[in-house]
N, C-alpha and C positions, 0 to 999 in steps of 0.2 A: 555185167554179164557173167554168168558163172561160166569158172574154165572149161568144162567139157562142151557148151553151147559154142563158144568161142572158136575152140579147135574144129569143132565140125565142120563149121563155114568154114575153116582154111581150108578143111579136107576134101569140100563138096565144091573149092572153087568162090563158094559168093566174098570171102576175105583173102587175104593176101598175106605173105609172115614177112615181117619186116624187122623187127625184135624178138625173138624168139628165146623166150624165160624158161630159164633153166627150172627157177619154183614147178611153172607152170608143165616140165616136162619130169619131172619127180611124182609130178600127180597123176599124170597120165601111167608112169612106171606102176606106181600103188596102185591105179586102178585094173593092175592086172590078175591083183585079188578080191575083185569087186565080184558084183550082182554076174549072171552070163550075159548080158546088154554090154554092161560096160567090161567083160574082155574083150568083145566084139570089138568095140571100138577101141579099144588098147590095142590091140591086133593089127589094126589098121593106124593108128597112129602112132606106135612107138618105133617100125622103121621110117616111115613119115619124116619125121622129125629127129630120125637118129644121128645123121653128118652135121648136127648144127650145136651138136655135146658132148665131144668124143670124151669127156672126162667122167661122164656117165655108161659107155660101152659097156661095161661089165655089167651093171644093172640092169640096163636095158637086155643085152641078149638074155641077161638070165632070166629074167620075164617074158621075154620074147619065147624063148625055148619052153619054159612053163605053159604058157599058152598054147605050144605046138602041142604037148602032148596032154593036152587037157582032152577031157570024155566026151564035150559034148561036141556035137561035129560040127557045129558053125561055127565054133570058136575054132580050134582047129584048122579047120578051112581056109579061113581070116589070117591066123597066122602064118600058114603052111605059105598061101599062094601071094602070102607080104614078104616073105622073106629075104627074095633076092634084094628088095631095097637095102636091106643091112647088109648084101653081100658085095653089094657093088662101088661100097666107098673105099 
């Protein structure tokens, strides 16, 4: 199953994280230079999954922040109204 299929079911509830790979969260970080779909979803998975890599913090908010003030307002949105997840560990 390709990583981004993967993660969504955690995110939408149908799977559950039990292992959670640092590979696999490096990719979701890069995919915050992807297509506007997948900042979308970057958006919503990079504080998702942010307390489970603190050795990543730095990458992540700085993607995460990248994504805040991106043009297009869904993305934006995504990451504006994700944020407190990263603020609350």
């Amino acid at each position: 199953m390709h990583v981004m299929s993967r993660l969504k079911s955690i995110v939408s509830g149908r799977s559950s994280i039990s292992d959670p790979h640092e590979r696999d969260y490096i990719g979701i970080i890069a995919t915050a230079k992807g297509s506007s779909k997948a900042k979308q979803l970057a958006a919503q998975l990079i504080p998702h999954f942010f307390k489970y890599f603190p050795s990543l913090s730095a990458e992540a908010i700085n993607a995460h922040f990248d994504l805040c003030e991106e043009d297009e307002l869904g993305v934006s949105q995504s990451s504006s109204s994700s944020s407190n997840k990263c603020l609350q560990i």
